[in-house]
Every structure is written in C-alpha cells, then in structure tokens.
Phi, psi and omega in degrees: 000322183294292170290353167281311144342299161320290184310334153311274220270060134231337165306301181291320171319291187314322188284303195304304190294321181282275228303339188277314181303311182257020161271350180251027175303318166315314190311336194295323178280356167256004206296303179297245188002302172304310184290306204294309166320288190265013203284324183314280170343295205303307166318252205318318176277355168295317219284310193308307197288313162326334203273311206258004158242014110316274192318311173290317140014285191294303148338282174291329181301313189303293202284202010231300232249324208252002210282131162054076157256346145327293184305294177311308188309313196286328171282349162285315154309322167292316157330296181304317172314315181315101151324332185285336180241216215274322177299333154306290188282354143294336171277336179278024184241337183237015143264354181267000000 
C-alpha cells in the first residue's frame, strides 16, 4: 500500500514538476539567482507538499482498496471452518 502510494505521489510531482518548467519559462534567466536566494524555502515547501500529497494519497488508497476488508476476512474465515469445500481441504493441507 505504501509503495503504490509512493509511486502515485511521484507520478504526480513529476507531472506538477514538467507542467512548472513549462509555465516558468520567463524564470530561466534568473535561475542561478533564484536557487541561491531561495533553494532552501523551494526544498522545505516541495518536502513539506510531498509529505502532505502522500498522505492523502496513502489515505485514499487505504478508503478505496481496503473498503469491507473486515467483512471480506470473516467470510474467508467462515470458508476455511467449513469442511466440505476446496477451502477445507487447504486448510487440513496447511495444518500438516
């Protein structure tokens, strides 16, 4: 879950990152000038918006992926109890 979440919020940063290079173009000739002043700031508010569009990220996969995983485990559970079906005999197969 964690990493597919990563991987989501690094598709979007990248896209967030081309789309920025090409709306910031006038910016190229200030560039040495910008990183040097502001390269910190720039870093700690990527890190910080990195942190915090992973987490919803991490958030929604969890609500999306995980919805009635309770529900689902107890009827998986109820399977296995059964003696009569295929799920019976995997379990009398992984208790030897």
């Amino acid at each position: 879950m964690i990493k597919n979440a990563l991987f989501i919020t690094a598709v979007l940063f990248i896209a967030l990152g081309l789309w920025l290079l090409e709306e910031c173009r006038f910016l190229i000739p200030y560039r040495a000038l910008l990183l040097y002043k502001y390269g910190g700031t720039i870093v700690v508010f990527f890190a910080a918006l990195f942190l915090n569009v992973f987490t919803a990220v991490y958030l929604i996969c969890r609500k999306v992926f995980l919805k009635d995983t309770g529900r689902k485990l107890v009827h998986l559970d109820k399977q296995f109890r059964k003696e009569s079906s295929i799920a019976g005999e995997l379990s009398r197969y992984l208790e030897d």
